[in-house]
C-alpha positions in Angstrom: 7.8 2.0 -11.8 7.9 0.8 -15.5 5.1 2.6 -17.6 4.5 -0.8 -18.8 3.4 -1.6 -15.4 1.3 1.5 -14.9 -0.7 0.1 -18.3 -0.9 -3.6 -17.0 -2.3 -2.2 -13.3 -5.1 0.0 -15.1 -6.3 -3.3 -16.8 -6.2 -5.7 -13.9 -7.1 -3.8 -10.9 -11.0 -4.5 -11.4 -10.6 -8.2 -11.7 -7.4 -9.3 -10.2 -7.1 -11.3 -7.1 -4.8 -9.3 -5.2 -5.8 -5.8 -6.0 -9.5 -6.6 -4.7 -8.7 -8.6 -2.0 -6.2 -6.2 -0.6 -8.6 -3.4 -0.8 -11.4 -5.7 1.5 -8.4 -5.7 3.7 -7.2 -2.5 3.8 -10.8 -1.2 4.6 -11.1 -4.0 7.1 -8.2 -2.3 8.9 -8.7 1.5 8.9 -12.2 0.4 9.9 -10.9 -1.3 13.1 -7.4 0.3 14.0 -8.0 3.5 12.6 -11.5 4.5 12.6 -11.1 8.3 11.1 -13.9 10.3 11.7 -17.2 11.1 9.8 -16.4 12.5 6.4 -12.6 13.0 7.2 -9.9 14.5 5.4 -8.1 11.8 3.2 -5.0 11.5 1.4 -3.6 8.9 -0.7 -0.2 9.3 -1.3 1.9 7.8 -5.0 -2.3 6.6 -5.9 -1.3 5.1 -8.9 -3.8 4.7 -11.2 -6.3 5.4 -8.7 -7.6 1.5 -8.0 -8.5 2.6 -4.2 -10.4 5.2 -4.1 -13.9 4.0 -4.1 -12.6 2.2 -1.1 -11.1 5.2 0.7 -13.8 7.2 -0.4 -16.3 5.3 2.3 -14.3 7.1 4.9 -14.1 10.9 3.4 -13.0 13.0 1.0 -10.1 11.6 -1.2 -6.9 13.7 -2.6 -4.4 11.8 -3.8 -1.0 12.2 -5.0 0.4 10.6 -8.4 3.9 11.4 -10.1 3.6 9.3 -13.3 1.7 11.3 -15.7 0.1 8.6 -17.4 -1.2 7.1 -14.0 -2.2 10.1 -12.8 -4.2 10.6 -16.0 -5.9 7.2 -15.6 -6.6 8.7 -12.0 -8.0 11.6 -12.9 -10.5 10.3 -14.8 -11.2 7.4 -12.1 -11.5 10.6 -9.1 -13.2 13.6 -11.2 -10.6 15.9 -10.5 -7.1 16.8 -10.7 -4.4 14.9 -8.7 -1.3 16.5 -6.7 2.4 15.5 -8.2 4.8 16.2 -5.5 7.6 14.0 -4.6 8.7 12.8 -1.2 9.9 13.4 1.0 9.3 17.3 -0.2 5.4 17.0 -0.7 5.6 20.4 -1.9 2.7 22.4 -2.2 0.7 19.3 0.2 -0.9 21.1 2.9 0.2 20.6 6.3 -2.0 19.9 9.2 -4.7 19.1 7.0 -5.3 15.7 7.4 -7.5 13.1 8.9 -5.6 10.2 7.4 -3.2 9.5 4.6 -2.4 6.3 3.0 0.6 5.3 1.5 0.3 1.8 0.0 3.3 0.1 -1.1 4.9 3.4 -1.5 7.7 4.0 0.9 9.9 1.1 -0.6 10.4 3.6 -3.9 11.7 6.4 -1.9 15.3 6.6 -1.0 15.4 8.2 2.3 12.5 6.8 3.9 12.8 8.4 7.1 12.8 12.0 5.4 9.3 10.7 3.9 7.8 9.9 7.0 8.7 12.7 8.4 6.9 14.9 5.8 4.1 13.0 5.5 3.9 13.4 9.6 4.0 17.6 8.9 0.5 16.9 6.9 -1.4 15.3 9.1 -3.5 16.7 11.7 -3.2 16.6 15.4 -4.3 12.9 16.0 -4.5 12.5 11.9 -3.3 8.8 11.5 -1.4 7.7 8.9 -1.7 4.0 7.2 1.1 2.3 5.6 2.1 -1.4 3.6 5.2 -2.4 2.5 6.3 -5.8 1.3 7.9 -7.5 3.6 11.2 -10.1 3.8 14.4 -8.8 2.2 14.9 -12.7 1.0 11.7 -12.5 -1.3 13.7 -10.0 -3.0 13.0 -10.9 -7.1 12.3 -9.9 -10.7 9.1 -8.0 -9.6 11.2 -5.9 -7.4 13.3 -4.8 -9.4 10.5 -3.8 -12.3 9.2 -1.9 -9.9 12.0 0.0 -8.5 11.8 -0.6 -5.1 14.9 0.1 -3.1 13.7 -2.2 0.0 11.7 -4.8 1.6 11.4 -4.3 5.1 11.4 -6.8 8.2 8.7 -6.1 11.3 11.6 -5.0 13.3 13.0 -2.4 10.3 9.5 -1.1 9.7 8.6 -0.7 13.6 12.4 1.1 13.9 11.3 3.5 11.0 8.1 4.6 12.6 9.5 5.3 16.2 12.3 7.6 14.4 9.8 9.8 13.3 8.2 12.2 14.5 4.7 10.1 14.6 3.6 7.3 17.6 3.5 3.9 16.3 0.0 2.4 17.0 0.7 -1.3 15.3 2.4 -3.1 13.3 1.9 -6.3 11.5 1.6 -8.7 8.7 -0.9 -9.6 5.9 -0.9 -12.3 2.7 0.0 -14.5 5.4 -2.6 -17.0 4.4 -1.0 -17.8 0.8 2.1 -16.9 2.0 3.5 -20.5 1.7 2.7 -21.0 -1.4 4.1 -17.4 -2.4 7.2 -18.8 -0.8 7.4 -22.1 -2.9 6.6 -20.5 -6.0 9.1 -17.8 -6.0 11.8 -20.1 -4.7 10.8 -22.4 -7.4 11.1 -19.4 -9.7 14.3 -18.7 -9.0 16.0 -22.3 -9.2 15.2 -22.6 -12.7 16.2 -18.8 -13.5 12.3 -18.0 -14.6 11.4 -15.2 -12.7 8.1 -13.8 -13.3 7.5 -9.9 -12.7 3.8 -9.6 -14.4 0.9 -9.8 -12.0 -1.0 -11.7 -15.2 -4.7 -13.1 -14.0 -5.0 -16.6 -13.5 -7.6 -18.4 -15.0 -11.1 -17.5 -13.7 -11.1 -20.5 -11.0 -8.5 -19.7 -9.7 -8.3 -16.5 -9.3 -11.8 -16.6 -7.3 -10.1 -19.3 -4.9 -6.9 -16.6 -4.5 -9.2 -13.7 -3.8 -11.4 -15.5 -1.6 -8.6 -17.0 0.5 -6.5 -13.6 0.9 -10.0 -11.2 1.5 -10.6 -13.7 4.5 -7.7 -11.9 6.3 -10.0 -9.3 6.9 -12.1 -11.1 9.2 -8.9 -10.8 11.5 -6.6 -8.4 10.4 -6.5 -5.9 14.1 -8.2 -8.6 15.7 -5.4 -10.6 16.3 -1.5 -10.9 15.1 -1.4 -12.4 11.6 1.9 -15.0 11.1 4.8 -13.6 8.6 2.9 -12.8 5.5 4.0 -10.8 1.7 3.2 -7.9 3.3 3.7 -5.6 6.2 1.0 -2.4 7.7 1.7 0.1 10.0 -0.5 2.4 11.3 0.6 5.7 13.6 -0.4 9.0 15.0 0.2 12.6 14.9 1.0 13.9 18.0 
């Protein structure tokens, strides 16, 4: 990613809509699909600035994984200890067969050969160890914040379900999520584009409304593994080590 977008996540990831709605997701479903046991093993690979682990922490012990110094720094801090860099699909010096669960979220678009990162990320886990992935989803949303990011993909259901039965893991499900504002992601971005003003910066919206966005995207917990979700922003996964 940019470094200015390492700076703008370690300022917003407190308050902004989709950062803390996603993680009431995200616990929603490793709480119902994936249910690791008592204080597992856990690793979170490309952390960030290390927004999610208080979350993750609820089901183990974290380690994470961080290549941007500066992030990792801002990590650091957030953890209490030092953080792994190791780049996929290598992961070198990450311990296979250690763990319970590792995360990877919105990771696997950076990484050029995707299936070589699965792969790896399947050495590390433990027999049974489950691994949790998001990715964003629709090759036409395709923008500005895309490409600020550096992703090299967005991926359909069918391309993401393809990528998990390659690998060496067993797919367990696959699905959407943001599907409830996806509409109006939809309008805005297309909007965006006609008039050649595309916006990359997850900026927060005035207080109102960013209460009304959060609210309306953490309700996707209440049925995220419960029951399909319709095309959203974004795409999980979830699969086992056999």
């Amino acid at each position: 990613m940019e470094r200015s977008v390492y700076q703008h996540m370690a300022e917003v990831d407190e308050r902004h809509w989709w950062y803390c709605a996603r993680r009431d997701v995200l616990a929603a479903l490793i709480r119902r699909l994936v249910r690791p046991p008592a204080a597992s093993a856990i690793l979170e690979i490309g952390c960030g600035t290390g927004h999610n682990f208080t979350m993750l922490g609820e089901f183990g012990h974290v380690d994470a994984l961080e290549l941007d110094d500066e992030a990792r720094a801002i990590a650091e801090t957030r953890l209490g200890r030092g953080i792994m860099s190791a780049p996929l699909p290598e992961l070198a010096g990450v311990p296979e067969g250690h763990y319970d669960m590792i995360g990877a979220f919105d990771v696997i678009e950076h990484i050029d050969d995707d299936r070589a990162a699965i792969a790896s990320i399947a050495a590390r886990l433990k027999p049974g160890g489950k691994f949790v992935m998001t990715v964003p989803a629709h090759q036409w949303m395709w923008s500005a914040h895309d490409r600020v990011n550096h992703h090299k993909r967005r991926y359909s259901k069918a391309s993401l379900r393809k990528l998990i039965e390659a690998s060496p893991l067993k797919l367990d499900r696959v699905g959407y999520f943001n599907s409830l504002l996806f509409p109006v992601a939809v309008a805005e971005r297309m909007a965006s584009k006609a008039i050649g003003k595309e916006n990359a910066e997850l900026g927060i919206p005035p207080a109102p409304l960013n209460a009304a966005l959060k609210r309306t995207f953490a309700t996707e917990r209440h049925l995220i593994g419960r029951m399909p979700l319709p095309p959203g922003l974004s795409l999980f996964a979830i699969a086992s080590a056999t």
